[in-house]
Biopython code that builds the backbone (N, CA, C, O; Angstrom):
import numpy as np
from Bio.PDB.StructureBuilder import StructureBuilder

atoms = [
    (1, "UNK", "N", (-129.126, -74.169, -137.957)),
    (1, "UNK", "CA", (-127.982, -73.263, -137.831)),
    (1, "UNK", "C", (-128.296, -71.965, -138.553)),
    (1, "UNK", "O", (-128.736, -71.894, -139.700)),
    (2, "UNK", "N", (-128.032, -70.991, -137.783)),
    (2, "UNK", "CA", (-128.027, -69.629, -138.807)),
    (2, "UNK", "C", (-126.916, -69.108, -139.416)),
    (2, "UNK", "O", (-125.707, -69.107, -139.184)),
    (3, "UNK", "N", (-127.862, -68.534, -140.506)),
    (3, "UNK", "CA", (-126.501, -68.596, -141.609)),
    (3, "UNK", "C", (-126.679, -66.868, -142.128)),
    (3, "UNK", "O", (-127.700, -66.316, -142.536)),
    (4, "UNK", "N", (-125.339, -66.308, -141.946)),
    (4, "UNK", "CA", (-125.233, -64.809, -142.165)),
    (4, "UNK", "C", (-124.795, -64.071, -140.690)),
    (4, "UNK", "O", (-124.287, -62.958, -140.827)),
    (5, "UNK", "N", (-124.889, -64.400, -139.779)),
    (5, "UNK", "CA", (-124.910, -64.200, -138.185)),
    (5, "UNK", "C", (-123.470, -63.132, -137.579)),
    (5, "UNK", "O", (-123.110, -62.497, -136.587)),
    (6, "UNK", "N", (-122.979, -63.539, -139.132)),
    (6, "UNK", "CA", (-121.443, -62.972, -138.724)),
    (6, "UNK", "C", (-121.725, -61.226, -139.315)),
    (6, "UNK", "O", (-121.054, -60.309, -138.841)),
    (7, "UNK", "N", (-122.443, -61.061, -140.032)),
    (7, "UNK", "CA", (-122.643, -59.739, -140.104)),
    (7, "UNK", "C", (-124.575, -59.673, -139.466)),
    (7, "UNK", "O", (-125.635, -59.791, -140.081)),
    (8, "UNK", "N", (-124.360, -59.511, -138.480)),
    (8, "UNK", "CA", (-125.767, -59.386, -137.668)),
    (8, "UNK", "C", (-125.793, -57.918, -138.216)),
    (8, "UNK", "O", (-124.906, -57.076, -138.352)),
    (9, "UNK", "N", (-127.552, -57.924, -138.564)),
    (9, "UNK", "CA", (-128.129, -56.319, -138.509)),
    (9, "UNK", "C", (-128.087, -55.177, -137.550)),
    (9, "UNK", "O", (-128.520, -55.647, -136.498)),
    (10, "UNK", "N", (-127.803, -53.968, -137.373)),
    (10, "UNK", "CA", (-127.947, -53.329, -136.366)),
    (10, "UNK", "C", (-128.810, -52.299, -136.766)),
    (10, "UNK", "O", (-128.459, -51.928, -137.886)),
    (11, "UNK", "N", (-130.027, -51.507, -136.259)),
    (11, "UNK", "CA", (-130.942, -50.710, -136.733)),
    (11, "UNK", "C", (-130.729, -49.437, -136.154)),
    (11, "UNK", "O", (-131.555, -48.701, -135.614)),
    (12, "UNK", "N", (-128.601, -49.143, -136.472)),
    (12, "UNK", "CA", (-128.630, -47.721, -136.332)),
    (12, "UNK", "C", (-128.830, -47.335, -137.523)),
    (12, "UNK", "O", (-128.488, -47.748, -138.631)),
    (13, "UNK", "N", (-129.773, -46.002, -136.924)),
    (13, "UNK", "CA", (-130.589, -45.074, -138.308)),
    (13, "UNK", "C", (-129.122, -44.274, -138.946)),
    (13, "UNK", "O", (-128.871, -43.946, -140.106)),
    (14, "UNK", "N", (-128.300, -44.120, -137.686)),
    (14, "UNK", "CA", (-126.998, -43.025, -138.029)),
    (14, "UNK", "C", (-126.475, -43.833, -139.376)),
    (14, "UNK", "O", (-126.739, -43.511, -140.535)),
    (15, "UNK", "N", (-125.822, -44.746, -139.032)),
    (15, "UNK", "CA", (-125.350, -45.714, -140.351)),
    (15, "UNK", "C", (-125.886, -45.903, -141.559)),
    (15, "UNK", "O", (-125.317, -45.700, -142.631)),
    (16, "UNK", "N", (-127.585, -46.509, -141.306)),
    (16, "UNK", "CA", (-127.806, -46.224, -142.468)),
    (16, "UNK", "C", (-128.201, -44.755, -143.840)),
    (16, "UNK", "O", (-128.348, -44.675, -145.059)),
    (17, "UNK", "N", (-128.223, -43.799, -142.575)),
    (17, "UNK", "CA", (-128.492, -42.365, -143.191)),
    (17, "UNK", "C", (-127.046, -42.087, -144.280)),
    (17, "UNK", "O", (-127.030, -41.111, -145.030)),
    (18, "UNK", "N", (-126.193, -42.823, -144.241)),
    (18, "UNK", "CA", (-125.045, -42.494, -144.603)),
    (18, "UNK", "C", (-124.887, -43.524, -145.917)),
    (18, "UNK", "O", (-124.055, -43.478, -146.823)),
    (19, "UNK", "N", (-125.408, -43.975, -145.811)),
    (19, "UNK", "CA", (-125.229, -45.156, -147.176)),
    (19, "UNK", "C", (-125.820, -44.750, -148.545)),
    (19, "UNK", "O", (-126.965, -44.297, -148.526)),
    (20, "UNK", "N", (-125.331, -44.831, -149.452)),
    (20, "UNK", "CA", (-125.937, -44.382, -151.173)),
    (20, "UNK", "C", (-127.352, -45.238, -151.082)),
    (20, "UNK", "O", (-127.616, -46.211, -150.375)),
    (21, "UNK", "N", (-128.047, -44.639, -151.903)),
    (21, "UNK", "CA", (-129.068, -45.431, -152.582)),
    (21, "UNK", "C", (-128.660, -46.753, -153.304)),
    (21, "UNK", "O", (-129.390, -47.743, -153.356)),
    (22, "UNK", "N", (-127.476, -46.668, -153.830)),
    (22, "UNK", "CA", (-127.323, -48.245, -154.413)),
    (22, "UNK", "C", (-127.093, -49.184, -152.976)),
    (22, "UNK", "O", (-127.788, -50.163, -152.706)),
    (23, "UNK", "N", (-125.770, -48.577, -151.969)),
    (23, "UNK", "CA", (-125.400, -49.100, -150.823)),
    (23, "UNK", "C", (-126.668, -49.977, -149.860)),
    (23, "UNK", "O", (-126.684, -51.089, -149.330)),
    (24, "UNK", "N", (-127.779, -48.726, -149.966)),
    (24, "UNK", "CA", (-128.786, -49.168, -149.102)),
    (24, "UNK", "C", (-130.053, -50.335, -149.675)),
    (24, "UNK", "O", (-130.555, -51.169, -148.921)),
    (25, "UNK", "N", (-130.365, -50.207, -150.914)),
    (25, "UNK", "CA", (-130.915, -51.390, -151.659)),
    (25, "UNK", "C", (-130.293, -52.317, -151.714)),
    (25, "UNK", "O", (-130.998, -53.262, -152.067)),
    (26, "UNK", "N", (-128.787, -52.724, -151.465)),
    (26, "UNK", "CA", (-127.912, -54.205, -151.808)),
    (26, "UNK", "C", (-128.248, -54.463, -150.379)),
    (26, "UNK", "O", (-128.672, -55.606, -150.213)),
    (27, "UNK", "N", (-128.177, -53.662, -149.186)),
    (27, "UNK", "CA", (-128.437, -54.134, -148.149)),
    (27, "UNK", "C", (-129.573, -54.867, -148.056)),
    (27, "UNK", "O", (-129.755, -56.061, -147.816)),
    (28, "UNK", "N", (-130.682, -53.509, -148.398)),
    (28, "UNK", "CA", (-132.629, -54.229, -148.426)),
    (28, "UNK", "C", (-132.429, -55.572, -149.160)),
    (28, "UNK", "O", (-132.729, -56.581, -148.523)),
    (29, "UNK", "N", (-131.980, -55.711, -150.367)),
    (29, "UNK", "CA", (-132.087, -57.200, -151.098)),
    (29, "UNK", "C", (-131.670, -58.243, -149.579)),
    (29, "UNK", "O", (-132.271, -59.171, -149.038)),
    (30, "UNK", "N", (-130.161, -57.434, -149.230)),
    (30, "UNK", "CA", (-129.775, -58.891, -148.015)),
    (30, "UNK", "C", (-130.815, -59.213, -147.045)),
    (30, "UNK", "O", (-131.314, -60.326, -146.874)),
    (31, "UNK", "N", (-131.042, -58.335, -146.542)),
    (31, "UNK", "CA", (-132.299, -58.624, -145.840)),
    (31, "UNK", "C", (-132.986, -58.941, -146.272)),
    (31, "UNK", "O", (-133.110, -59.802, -145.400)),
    (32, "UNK", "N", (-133.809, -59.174, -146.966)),
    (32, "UNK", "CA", (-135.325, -59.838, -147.794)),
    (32, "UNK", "C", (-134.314, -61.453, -148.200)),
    (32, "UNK", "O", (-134.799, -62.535, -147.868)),
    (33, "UNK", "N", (-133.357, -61.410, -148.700)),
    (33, "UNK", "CA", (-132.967, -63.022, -148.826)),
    (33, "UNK", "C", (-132.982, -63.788, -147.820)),
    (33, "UNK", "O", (-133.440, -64.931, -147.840)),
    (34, "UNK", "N", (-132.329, -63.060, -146.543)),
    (34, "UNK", "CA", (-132.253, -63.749, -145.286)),
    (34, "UNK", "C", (-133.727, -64.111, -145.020)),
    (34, "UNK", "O", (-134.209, -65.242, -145.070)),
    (35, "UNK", "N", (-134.344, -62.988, -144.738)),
    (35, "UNK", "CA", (-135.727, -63.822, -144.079)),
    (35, "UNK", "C", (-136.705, -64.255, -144.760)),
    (35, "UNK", "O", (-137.833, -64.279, -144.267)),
    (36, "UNK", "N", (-136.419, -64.747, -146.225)),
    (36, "UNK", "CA", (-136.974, -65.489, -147.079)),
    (36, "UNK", "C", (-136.296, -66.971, -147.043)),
    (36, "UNK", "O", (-136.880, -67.955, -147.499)),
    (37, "UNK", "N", (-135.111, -67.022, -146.502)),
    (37, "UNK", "CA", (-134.688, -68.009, -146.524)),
    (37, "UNK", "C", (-134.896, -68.832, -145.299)),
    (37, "UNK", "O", (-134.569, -69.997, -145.528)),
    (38, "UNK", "N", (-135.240, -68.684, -144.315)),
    (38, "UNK", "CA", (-136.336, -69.262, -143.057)),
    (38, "UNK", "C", (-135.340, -69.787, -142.101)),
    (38, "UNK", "O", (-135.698, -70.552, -141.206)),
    (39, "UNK", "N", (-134.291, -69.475, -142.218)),
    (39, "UNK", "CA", (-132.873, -69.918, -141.057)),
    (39, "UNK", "C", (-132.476, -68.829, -140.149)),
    (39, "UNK", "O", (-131.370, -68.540, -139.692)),
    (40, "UNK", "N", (-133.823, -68.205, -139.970)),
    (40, "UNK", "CA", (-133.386, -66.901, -138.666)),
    (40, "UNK", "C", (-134.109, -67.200, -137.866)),
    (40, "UNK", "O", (-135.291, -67.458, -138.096)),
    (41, "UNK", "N", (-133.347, -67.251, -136.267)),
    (41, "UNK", "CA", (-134.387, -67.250, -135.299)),
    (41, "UNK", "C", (-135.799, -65.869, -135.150)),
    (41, "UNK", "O", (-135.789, -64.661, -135.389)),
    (42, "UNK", "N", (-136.438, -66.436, -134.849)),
    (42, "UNK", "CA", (-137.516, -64.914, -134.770)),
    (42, "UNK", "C", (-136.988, -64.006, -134.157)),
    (42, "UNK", "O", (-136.900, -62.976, -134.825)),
    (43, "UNK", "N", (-136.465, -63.931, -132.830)),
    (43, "UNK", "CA", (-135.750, -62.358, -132.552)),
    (43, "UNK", "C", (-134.664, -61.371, -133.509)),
    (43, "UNK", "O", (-134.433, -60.163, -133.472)),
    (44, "UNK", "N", (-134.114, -62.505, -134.390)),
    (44, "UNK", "CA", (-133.062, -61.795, -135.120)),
    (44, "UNK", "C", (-134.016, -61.858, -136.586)),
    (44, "UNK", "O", (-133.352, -61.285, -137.450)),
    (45, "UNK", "N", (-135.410, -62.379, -137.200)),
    (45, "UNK", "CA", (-136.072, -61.880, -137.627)),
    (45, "UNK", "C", (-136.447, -60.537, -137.507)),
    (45, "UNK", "O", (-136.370, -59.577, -138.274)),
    (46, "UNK", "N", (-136.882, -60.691, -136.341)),
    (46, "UNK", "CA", (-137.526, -58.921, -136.056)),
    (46, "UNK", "C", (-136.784, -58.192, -136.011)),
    (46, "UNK", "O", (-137.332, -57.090, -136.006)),
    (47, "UNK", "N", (-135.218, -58.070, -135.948)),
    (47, "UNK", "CA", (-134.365, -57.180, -136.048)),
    (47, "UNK", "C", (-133.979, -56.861, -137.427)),
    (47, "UNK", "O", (-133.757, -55.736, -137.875)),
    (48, "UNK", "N", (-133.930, -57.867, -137.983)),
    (48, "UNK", "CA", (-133.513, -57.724, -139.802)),
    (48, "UNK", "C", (-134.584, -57.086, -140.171)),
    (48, "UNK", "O", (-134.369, -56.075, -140.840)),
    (49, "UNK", "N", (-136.115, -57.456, -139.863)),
    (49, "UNK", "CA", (-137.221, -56.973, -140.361)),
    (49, "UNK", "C", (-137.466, -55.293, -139.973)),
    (49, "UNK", "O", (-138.085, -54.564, -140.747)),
    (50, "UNK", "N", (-136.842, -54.749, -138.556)),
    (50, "UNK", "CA", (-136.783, -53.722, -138.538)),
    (50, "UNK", "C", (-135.793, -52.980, -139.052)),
    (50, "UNK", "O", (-135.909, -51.758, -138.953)),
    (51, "UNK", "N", (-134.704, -53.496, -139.658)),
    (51, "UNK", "CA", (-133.377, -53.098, -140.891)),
    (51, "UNK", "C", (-134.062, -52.569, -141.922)),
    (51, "UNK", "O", (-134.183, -51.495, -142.511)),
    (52, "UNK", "N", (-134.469, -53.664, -141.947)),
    (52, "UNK", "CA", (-135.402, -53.913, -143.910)),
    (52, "UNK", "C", (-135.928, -52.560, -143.599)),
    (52, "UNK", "O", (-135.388, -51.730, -144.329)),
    (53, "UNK", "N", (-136.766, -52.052, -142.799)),
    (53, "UNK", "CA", (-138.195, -51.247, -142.830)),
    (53, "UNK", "C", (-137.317, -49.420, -142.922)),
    (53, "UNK", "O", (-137.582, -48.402, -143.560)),
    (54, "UNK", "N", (-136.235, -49.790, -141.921)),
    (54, "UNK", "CA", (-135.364, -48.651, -142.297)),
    (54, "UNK", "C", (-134.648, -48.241, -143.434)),
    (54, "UNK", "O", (-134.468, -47.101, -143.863)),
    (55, "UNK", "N", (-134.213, -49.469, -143.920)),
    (55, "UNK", "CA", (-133.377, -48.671, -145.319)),
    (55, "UNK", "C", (-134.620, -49.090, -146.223)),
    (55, "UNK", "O", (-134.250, -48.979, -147.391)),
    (56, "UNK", "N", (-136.025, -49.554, -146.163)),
    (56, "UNK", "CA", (-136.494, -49.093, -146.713)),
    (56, "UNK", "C", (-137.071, -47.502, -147.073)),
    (56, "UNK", "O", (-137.372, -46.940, -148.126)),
    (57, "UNK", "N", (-137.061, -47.142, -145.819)),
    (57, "UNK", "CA", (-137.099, -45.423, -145.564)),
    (57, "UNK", "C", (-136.819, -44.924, -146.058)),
    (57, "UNK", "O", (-137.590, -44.213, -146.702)),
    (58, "UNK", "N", (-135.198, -44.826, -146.237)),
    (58, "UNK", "CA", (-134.308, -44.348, -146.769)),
    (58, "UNK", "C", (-133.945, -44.604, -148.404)),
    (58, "UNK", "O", (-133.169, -43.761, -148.855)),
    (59, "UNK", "N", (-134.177, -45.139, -148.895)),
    (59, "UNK", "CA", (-134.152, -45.464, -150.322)),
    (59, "UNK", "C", (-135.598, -45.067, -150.752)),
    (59, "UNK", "O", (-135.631, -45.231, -151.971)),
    (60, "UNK", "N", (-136.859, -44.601, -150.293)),
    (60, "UNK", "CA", (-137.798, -44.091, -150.674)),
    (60, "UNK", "C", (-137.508, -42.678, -150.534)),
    (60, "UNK", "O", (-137.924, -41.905, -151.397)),
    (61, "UNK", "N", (-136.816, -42.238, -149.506)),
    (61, "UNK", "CA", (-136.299, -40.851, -149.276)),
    (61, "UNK", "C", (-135.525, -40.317, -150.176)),
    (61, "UNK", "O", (-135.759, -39.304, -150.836)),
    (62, "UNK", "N", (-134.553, -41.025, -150.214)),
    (62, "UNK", "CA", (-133.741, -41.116, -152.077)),
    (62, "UNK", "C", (-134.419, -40.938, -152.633)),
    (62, "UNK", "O", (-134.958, -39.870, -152.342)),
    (63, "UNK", "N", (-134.860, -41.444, -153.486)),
    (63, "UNK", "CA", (-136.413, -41.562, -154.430)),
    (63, "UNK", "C", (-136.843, -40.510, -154.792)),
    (63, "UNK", "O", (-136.733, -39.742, -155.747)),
    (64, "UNK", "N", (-137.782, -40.660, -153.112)),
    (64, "UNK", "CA", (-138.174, -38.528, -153.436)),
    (64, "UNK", "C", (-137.752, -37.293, -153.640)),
    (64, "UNK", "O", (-138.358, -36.305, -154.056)),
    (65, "UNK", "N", (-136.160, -37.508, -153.157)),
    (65, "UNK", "CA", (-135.516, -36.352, -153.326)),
    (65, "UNK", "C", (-135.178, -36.060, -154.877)),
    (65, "UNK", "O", (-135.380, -35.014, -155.494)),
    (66, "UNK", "N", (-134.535, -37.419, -155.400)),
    (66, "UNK", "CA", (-134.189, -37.195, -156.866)),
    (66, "UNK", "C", (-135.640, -37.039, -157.657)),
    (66, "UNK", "O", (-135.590, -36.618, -158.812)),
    (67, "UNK", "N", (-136.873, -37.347, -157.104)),
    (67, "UNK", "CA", (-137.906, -37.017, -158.092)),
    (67, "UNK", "C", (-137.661, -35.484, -158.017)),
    (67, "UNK", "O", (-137.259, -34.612, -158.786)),
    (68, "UNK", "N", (-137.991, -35.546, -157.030)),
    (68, "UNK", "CA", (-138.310, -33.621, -156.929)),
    (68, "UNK", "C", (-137.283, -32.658, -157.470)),
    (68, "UNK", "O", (-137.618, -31.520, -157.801)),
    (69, "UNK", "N", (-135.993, -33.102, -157.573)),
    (69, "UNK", "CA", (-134.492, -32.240, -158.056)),
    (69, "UNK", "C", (-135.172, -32.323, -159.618)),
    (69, "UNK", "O", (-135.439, -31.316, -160.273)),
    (70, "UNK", "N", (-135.401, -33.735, -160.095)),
    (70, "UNK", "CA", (-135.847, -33.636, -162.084)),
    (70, "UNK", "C", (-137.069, -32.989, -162.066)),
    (70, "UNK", "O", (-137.198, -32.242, -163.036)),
    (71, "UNK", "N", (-137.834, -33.005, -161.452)),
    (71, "UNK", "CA", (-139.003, -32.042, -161.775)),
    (71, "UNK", "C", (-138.601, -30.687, -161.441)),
    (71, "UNK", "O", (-139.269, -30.006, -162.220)),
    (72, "UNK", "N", (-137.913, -29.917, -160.750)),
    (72, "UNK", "CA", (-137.212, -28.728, -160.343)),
    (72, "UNK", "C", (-136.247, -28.857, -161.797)),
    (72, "UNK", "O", (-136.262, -27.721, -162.270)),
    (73, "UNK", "N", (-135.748, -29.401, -162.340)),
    (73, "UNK", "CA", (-135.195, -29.198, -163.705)),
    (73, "UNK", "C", (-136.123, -28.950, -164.714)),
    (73, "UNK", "O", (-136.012, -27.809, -165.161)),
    (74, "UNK", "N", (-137.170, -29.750, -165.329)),
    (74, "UNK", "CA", (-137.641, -29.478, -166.034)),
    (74, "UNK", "C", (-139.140, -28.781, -166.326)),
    (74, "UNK", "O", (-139.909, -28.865, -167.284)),
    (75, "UNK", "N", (-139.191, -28.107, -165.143)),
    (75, "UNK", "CA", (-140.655, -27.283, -165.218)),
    (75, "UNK", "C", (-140.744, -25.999, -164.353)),
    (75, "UNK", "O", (-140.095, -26.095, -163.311)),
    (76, "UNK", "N", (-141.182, -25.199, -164.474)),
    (76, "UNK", "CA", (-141.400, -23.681, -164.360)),
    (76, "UNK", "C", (-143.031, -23.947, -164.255)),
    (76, "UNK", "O", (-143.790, -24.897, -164.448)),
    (77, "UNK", "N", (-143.146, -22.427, -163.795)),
    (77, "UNK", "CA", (-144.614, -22.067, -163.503)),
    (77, "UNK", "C", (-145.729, -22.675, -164.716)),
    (77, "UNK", "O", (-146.716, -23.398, -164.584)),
    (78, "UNK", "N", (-145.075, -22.012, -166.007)),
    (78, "UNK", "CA", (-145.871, -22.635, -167.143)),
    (78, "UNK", "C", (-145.485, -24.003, -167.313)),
    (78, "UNK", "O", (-146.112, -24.067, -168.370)),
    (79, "UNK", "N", (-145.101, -24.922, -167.225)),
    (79, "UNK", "CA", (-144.255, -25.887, -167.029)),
    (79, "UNK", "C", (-143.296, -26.356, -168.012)),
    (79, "UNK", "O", (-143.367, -27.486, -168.495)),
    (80, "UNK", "N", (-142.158, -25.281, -168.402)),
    (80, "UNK", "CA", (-141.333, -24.975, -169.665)),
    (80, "UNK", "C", (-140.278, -25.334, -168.582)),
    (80, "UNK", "O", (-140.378, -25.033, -167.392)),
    (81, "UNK", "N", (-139.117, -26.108, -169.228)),
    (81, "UNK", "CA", (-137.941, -26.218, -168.824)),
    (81, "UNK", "C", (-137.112, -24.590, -168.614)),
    (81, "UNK", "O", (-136.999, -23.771, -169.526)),
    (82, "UNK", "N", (-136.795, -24.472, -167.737)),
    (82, "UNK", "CA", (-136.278, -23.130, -167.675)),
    (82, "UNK", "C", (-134.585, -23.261, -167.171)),
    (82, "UNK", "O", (-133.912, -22.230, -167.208)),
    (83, "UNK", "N", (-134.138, -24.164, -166.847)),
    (83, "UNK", "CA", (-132.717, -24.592, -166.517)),
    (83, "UNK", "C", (-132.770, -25.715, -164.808)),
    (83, "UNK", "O", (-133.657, -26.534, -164.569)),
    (84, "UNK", "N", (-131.915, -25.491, -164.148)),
    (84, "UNK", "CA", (-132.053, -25.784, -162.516)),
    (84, "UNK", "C", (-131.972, -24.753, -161.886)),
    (84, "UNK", "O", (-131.434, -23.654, -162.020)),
    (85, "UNK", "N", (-132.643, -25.310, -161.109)),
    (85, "UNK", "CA", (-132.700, -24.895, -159.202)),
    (85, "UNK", "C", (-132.717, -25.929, -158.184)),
    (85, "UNK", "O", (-133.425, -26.860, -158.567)),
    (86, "UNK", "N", (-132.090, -26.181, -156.750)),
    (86, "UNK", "CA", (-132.310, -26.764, -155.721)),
    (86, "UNK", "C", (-133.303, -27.430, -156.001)),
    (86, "UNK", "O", (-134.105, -26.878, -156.754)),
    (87, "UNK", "N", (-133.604, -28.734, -155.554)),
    (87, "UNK", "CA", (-135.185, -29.098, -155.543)),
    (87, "UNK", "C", (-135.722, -28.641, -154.325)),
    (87, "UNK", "O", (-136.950, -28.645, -154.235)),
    (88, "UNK", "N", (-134.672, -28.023, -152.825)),
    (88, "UNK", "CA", (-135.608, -27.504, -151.722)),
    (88, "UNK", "C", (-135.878, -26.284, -151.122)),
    (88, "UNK", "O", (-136.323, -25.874, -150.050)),
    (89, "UNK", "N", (-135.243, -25.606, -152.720)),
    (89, "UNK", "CA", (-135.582, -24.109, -152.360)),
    (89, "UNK", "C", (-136.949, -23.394, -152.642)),
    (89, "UNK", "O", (-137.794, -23.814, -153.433)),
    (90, "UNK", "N", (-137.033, -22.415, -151.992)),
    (90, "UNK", "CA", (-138.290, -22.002, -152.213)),
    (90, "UNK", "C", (-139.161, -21.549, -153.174)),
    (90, "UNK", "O", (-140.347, -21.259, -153.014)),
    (91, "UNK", "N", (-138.322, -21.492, -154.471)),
    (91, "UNK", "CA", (-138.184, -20.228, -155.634)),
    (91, "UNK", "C", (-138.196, -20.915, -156.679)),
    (91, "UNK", "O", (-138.113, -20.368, -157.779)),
]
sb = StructureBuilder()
sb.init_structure("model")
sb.init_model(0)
sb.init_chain("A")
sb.init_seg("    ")
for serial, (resi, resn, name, xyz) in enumerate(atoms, 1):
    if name == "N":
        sb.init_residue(resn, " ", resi, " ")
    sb.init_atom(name, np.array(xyz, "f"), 0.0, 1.0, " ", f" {name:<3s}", serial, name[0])
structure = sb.get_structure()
């Protein structure tokens, strides 16, 4: 019997583009429990597994963005804290 079925994965990107970084890792954990737990048929494997791979995306995308905003805080040309800026501006 499969177990979780009642919230089946769907691998819209729209949805998950919209979810926090915490939102989208509680998801990734659900997914990695499910198909660690070996009660998915393989088609709805490969669908969770293509979930997983997306909000893995997206929580690395997170990631990078907040790296790049703290390094845009704390370094300048000489690499002296000089205040903020955007992390995607040009300047």
């Amino acid at each position: 019997m499969l177990r979780g079925m009642e919230e089946a994965p769907t691998t819209d990107t729209a949805k998950i583009s919209e979810l926090s970084f915490e939102d989208a890792l509680r998801a990734l954990e659900q997914v990695v429990r499910q198909l660690e737990s070996g009660d998915v048929a393989l088609d709805q494997s490969i669908a969770l597994y293509e979930r997983g791979e997306a909000l893995r995306r997206h929580c690395q995308a997170r990631l990078d963005a907040a790296q790049a905003r703290i390094e845009a805080i704390v370094q300048d040309a000489r690499g002296q804290a000089i205040g903020t800026r955007p992390f995607d501006s040009d300047g």
